[in-house]
C-alpha positions in Angstrom: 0.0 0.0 0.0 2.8 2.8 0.8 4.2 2.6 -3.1 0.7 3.1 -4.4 0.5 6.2 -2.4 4.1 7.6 -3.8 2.9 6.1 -7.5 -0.3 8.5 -7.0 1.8 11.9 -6.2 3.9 10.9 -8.7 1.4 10.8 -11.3 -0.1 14.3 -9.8 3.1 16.0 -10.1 3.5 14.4 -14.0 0.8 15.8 -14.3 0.7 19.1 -13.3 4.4 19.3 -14.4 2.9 19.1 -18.2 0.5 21.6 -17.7 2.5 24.4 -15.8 1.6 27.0 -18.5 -1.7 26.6 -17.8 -1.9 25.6 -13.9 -0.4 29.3 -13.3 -2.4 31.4 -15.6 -5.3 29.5 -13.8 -3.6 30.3 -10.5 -3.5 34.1 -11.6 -6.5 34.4 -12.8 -8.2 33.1 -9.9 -6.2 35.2 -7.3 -7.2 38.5 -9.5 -10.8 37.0 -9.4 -10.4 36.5 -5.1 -8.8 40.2 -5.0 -11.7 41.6 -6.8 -14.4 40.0 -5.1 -12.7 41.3 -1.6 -12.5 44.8 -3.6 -16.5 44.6 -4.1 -17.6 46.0 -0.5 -15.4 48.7 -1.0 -16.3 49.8 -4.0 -20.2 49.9 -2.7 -18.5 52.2 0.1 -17.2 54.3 -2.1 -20.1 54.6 -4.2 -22.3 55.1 -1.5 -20.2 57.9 0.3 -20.0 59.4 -3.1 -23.5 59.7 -3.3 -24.6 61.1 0.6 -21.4 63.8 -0.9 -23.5 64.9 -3.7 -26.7 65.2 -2.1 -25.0 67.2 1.1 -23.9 69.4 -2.1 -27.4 69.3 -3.2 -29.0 70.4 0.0 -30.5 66.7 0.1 -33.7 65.6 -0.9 -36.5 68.0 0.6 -33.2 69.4 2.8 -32.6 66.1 5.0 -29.0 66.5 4.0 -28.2 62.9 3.6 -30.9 61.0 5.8 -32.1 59.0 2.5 -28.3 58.0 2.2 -28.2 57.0 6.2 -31.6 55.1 5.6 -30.2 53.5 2.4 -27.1 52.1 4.6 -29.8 50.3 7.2 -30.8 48.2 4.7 
């Protein structure tokens, strides 16, 4: 049983070993695809804070200054 276990990493690293080109562009692309998905609550931040900006410019809606922003957040 033990040399079936080295055969099986052996074949594994054959394996990968024939693809590297594409195991690392996979690799890559899949860390940009993590870091961007961590990068979406930001953005919505940003967007968000944007907005309650504008409408403080604005004088807000009705002149609540950014309460429709605030209640926008509690949801």
């Amino acid at each position: 049983m033990p040399g079936e276990r080295g055969a099986g990493r052996a074949v594994l690293r054959a394996a990968v070993a024939g693809q590297r080109r594409r195991v690392v562009t996979a690799s890559l692309l899949g860390m940009g695809h993590q870091a961007c998905e961590v990068l979406v609550p930001v953005v919505i931040g940003l967007v968000i804070d944007e907005a309650g900006v504008a409408d403080d410019q604005r004088g807000g809606a009705g002149g609540r200054g950014g309460d429709d922003v605030i209640q926008w957040r509690g949801l």
